[in-house]
N, C-alpha and C positions, 0 to 999 in steps of 0.2 A: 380512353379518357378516364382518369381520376378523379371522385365527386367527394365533395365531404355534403356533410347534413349537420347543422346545426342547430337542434332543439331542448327545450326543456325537457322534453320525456314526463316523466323518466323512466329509465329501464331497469327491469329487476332481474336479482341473480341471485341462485339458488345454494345452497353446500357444495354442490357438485360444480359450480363454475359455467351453470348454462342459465341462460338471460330469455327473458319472459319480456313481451310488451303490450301494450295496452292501444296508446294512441302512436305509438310505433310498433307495426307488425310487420308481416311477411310481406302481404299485398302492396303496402305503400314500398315496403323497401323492392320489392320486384319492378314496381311501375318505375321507380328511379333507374333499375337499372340495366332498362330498354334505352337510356341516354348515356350510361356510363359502362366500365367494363369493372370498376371497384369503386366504394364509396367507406368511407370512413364515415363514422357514426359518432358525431360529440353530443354529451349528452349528460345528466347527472345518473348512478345508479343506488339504487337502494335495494334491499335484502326482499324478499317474497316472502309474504306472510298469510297464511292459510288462509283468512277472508279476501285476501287478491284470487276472485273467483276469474272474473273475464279476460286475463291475462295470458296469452299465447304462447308457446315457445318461438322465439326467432333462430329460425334453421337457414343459414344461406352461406354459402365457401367465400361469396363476393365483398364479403361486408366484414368491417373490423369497427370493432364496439370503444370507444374511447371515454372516460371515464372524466368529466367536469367537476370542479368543483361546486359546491353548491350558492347560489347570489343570492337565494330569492327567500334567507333568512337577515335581518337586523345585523346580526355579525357575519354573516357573509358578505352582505354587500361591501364592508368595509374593507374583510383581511384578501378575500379570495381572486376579488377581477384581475389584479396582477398574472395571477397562478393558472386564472382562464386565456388570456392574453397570450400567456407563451406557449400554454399546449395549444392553442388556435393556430396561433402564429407556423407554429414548425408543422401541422397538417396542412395547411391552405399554402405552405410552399412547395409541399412535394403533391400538390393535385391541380386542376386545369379550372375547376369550378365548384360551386358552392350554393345552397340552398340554407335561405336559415328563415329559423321559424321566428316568429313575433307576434301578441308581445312577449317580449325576456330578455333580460340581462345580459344574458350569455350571449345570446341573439344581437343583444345591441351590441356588446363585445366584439364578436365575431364581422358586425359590417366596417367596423373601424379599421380592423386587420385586416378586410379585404382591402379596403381604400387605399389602406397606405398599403398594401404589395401591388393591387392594380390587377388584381383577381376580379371577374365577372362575378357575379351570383345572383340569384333570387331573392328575393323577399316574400314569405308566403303569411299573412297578414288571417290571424287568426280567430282573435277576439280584441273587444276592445277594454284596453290598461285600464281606463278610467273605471268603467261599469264594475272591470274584477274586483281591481283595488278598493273604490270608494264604498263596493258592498258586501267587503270581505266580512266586519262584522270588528275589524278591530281599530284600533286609533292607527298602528304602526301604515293601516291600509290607506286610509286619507289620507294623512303626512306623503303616502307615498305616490297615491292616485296621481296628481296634479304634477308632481315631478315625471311620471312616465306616460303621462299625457304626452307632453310638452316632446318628450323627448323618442316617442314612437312617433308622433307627428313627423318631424325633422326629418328621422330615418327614411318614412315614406315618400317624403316631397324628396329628397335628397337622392332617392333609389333610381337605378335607371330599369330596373325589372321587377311587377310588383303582380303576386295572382292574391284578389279577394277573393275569400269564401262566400261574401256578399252580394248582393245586386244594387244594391245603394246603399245602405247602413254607413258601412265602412268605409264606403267612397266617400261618402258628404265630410265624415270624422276625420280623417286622413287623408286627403287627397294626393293623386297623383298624376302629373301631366305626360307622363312619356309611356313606356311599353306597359301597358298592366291589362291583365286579364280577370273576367268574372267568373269562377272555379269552385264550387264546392267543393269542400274535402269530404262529406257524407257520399258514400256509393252504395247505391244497391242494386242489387241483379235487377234482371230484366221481371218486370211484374208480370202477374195473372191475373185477366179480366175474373177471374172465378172468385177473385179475395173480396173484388169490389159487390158482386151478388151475394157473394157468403152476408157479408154487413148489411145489403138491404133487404136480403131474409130475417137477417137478426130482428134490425129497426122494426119489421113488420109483427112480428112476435109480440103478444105479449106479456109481460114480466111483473113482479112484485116488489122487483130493484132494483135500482138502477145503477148502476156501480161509473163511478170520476174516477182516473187515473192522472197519476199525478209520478214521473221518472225523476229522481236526483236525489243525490247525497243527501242524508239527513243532518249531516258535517255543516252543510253548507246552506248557512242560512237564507242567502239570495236565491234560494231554489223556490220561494215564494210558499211554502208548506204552510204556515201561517196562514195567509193569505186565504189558501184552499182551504182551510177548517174554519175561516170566519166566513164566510160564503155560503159551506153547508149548514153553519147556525144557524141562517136565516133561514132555510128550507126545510129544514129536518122535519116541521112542525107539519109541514104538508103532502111532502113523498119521502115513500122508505128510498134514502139514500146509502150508498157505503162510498166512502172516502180509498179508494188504495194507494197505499206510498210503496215504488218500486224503488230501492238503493238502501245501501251501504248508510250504517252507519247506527248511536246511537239513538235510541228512538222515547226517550227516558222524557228530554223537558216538550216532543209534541204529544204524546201521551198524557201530561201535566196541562199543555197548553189546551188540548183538545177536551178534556174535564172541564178544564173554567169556562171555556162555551160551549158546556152541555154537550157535548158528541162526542163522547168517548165510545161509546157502542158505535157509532157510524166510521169511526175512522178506524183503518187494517192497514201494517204492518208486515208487508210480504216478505221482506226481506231482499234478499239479491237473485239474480238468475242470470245464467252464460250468456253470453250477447248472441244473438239470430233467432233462431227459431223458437225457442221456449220466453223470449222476452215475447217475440210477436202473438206468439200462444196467449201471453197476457193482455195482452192491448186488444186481441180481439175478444175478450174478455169484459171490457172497459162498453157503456157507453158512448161515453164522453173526455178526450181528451184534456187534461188543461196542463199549461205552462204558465204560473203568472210569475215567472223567472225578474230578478231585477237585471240579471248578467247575461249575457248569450252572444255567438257570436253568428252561425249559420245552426240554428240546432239541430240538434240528430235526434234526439226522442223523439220533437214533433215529425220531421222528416219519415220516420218510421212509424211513426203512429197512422200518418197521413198514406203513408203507403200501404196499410192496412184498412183503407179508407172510412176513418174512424173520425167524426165528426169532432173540431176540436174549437179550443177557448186560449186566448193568449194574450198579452196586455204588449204596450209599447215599447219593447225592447229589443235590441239588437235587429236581426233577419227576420224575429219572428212577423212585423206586419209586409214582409215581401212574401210570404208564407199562404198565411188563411185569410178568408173573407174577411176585408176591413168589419164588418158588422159586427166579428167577432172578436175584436181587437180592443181590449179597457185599457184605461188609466190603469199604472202602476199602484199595487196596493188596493186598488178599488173593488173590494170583496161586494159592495152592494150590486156593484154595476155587473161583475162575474155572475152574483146570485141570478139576477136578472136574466143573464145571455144565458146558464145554464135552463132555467124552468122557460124560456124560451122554444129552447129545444125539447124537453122532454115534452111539453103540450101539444108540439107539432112535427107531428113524426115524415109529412112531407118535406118540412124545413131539413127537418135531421138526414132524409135521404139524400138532399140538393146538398148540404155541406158534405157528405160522404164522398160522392159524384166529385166537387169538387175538387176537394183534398188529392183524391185518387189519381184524377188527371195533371194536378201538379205536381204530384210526386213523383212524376215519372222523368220528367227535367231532371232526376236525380239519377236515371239509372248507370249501370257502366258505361256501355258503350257511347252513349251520348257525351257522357264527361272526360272519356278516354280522349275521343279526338279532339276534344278541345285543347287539352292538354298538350295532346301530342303535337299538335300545331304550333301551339305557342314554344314549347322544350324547341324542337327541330328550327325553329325559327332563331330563336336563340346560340345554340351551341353551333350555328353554322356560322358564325361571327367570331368566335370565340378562335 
């Protein structure tokens, strides 16, 4: 059986013509293809540039890399979908089925082409359009939120195969009445009861600092960073706190922004780190987890932070209240209320071991094998129609 894959990527390639991925790697392209015997890869590709730290080589004989135009610029959207439409077109004729990611253009693209050739496929439903778009940060984003609302909507109701990375977020936003399954794309190995004692060693310790962790692009201003340095303003005054920002990017107007509320010695600037083990090295580093993210779709930092059973803070967005302790769950933006649930915790270091415990136990709904057969259930069930 012939599969294509239809996502945004994107994939990087190097001088030498070999291709690095990030949220396409080995693992996902292998899980694919325990259903297929070849999978064509549509995708857009960009060049690799030496701060692309987390970026893998993709090694596999099975797989052919296919090169998109790009939609998901102002003039792309205009000159390109044609030019995606016909490379779509002539892949999804010579294969048997199809998997495409959303939300994206290409993605939207791509289920049109399926319809009209009368090709199967997936729909794998990943974050939601509105949340990205409206808090991209730019006008071009709201102009565009409300139109890809509207019209990821449509897709999903319209799809007859649909896996959320959700357990209701994306349901309620999107609904769909036929085959669709509840699927994280976050996996982690099988955990150790020893990671969850390591932290309630830590909590018992103790300390002269307390150290927030806080994962995401400094790019990306719905990473809620803001948010976390008006939080620690309010506290600074009563515990040594330090603020750390994990991610890419630069770090020039929160270093300005974290001055004008007084905490510019509390907030650190770590920089980037390879995804596994030296990120986890960090988080168990962390007190306190927070995400006051405005965008997300099933998140992976808290996912991992949690599976470092590292007590964590998150406001109402996307997966995160299917996630941690509603107690722990603010209003968007509401750095008072953060302030709050953080010195919460730091007061009460029994509370702080009950949200460890917790986390820890949920994070294990994440691990492979649990996700695997799920998967494999739903795939098998599928491609034996087809």
């Amino acid at each position: 059986m012939i599969g294509v894959w239809c996502t945004e990527g994107p994939i990087y390639v190097d001088k030498d013509g070999s291709y690095y991925g990030i949220t396409i790697n080995n693992s996902i392209i292998k899980r694919y293809l325990e259903y297929m015997d070849k999978i064509y890869i549509l995708t857009r590709i960009r060049k690799i540039r030496p701060e692309i730290k987390n970026a893998t080589k993709i090694e596999n004989a099975n797989i052919e890399i296919i090169e998109l135009p790009n939609c998901s610029t102002l003039k792309g959207i205009f000159i390109n979908p044609n030019k995606v439409k016909k490379i779509v077109s002539k892949y999804i004729e010579k294969s048997d089925f199809m998997i495409v990611g959303l939300p994206s253009i290409l993605g939207n693209i791509a289920i049109d082409v399926c319809k009209k050739q009368n090709k199967q496929y997936i729909v794998e439903l990943l974050a939601c359009p509105w949340d990205a778009l409206w808090n991209h940060g730019k006008i071009t984003g709201k102009i565009m939120a409300p139109i890809q609302y509207f019209i990821t909507k449509s897709k999903i109701k319209n799809s007859r195969n649909i896996i959320y990375v959700s357990n209701e977020f994306l349901q309620r936003r999107y609904p769909n009445y036929n085959n669709s399954l509840n699927c994280s794309d976050v996996i982690l190995e099988e955990l150790d009861e020893n990671i969850l004692q390591k932290r309630i060693d830590k909590i018992k310790r103790d300390t002269n600092i307390y150290k927030l962790g806080l994962i995401g692009s400094l790019d990306l201003k719905y990473k809620g960073h803001n948010t976390a340095i008006k939080a620690v303003s309010l506290l600074k005054d009563t515990y040594n706190i330090e603020l750390h920002f994990l991610g890419k990017g630069s770090k020039e107007y929160f270093e300005s922004y974290a001055e004008k509320n007084k905490v510019k010695e509390n907030v650190k600037f770590d920089g980037t780190l390879p995804a596994g083990k030296q990120v986890y090295n960090w988080i168990d580093e962390m007190d306190i987890f927070l995400i006051p993210s405005l965008q997300e779709g099933m998140p992976r930092a808290l996912i991992e932070a949690m599976s470092r059973a590292c007590p964590a803070i998150g406001v109402k967005t996307g997966g995160i209240p299917e996630l941690i302790d509603k107690a722990f769950v603010c209003k968007r933006k509401a750095y008072q209320q953060i302030a709050e649930r953080i010195e919460l915790l730091l007061i009460n270091k029994e509370l702080m071991e009950t949200e460890a415990k917790k986390n820890f136990e949920k994070s294990k709904e994440f691990q492979k094998e649990i996700l695997y057969r799920k998967r494999k259930q739903y795939y098998e069930k599928i491609i034996k129609e087809i």
